[in-house]
C-alpha positions in Angstrom: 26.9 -152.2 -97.6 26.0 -149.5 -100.1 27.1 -145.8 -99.5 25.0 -143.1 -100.6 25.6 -139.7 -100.9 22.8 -136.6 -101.6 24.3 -133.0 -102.1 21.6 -130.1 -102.3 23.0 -126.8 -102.8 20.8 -123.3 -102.5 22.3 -119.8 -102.3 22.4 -117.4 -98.8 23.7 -114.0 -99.2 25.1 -112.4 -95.9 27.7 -109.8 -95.8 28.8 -111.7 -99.3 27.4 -114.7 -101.2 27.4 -118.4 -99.5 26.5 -121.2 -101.2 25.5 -124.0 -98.9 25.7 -127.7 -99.6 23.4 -129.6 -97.8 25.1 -133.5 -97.3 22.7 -136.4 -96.9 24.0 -139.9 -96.0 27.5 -141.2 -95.7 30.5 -139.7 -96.4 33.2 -141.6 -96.9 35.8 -143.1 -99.4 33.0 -144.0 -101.8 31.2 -140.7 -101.6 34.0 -138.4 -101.0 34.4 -138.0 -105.1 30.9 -136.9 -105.4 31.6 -134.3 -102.6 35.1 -132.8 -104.3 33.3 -132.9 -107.9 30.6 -130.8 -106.6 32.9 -128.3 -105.3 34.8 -128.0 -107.9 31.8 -127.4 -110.0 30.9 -125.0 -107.1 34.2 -122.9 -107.7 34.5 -123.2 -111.6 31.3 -121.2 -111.4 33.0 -118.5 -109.4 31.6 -119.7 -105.9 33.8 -118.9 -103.5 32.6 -119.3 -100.2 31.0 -122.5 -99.5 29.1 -123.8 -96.1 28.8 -127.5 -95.9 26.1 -128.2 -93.7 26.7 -131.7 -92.1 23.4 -132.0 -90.0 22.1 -134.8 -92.7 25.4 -137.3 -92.5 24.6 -140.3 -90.6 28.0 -141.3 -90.9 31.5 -139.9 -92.1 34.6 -141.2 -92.3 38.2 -139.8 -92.4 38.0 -139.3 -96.2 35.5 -136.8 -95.8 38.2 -134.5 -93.6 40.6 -135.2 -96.9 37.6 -134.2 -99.3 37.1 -130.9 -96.9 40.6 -130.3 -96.6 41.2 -131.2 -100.3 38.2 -128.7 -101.2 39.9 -125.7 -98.4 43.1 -126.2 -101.0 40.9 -125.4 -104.3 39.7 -122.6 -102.6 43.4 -121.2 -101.2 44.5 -121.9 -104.6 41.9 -119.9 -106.0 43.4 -117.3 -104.1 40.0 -116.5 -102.1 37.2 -117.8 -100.7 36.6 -120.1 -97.3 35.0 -123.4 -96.3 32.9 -123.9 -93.2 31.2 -126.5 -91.7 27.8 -126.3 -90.0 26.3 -127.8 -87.3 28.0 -132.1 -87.2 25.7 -134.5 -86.4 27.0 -136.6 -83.6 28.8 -138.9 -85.3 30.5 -136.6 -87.7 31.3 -134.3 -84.1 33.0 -137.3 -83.0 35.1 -137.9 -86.2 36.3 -134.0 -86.5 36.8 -133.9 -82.6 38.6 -137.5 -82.7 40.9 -136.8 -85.3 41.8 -133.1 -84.2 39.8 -131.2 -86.9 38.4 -128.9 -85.2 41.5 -126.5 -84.9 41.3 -126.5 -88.6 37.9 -126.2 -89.4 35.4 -122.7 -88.4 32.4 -124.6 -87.2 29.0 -123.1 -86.6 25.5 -124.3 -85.0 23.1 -122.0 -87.1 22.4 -121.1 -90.5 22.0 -117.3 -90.2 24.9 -117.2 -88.1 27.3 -119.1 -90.0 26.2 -117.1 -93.3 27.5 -113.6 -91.5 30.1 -114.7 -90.8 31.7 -115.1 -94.0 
């Protein structure tokens, strides 16, 4: 079976820019690259606040939790900047929920919302 992976990015601006990644597909250890080289691409270019909108996985696995925790590093290292997640499909609820993400993870339902609150 063939993983695929489609990242679309577009730019919100709220109390301070967001740039929101919209994941298509699976995530797991054969996609989890693609996710972690677009964010770093994200933050070279001075991005610093980054929404990954999960709506569009049909499936995750637990290397996407090491891509966002991986990703949450770049951006403490950075030395600013935050990661959120928005709105999990099922499956990917039942992943973060499963493996006790969601203490460590700010996850939000809407767009608009999750965009102020950066």
């Amino acid at each position: 079976m063939s993983s695929t992976l489609h990242i679309a990015v577009a730019q919100e601006t709220g109390n301070v820019p967001v740039t929101v990644l919209y994941l298509k597909g699976s995530l797991d250890a054969n996609t989890s690259g693609e996710l972690e080289s677009k964010a770093d691409e994200i933050i070279g270019g001075g991005n610093t606040n980054l929404l990954l909108d999960l709506n569009g996985l049909d499936y995750m696995g637990s290397a996407g939790l090491r891509a966002f925790n991986a990703i949450s590093h770049k951006l403490k290292d950075n030395g600013s900047g935050e990661i959120k997640l928005l709105n999990p499909s099922e499956p990917v609820s039942k992943v973060i929920k499963t493996l006790g993400f969601t203490d460590f993870f700010d996850i939000q339902s809407d767009l608009d919302s999750a965009v102020k609150s950066f």
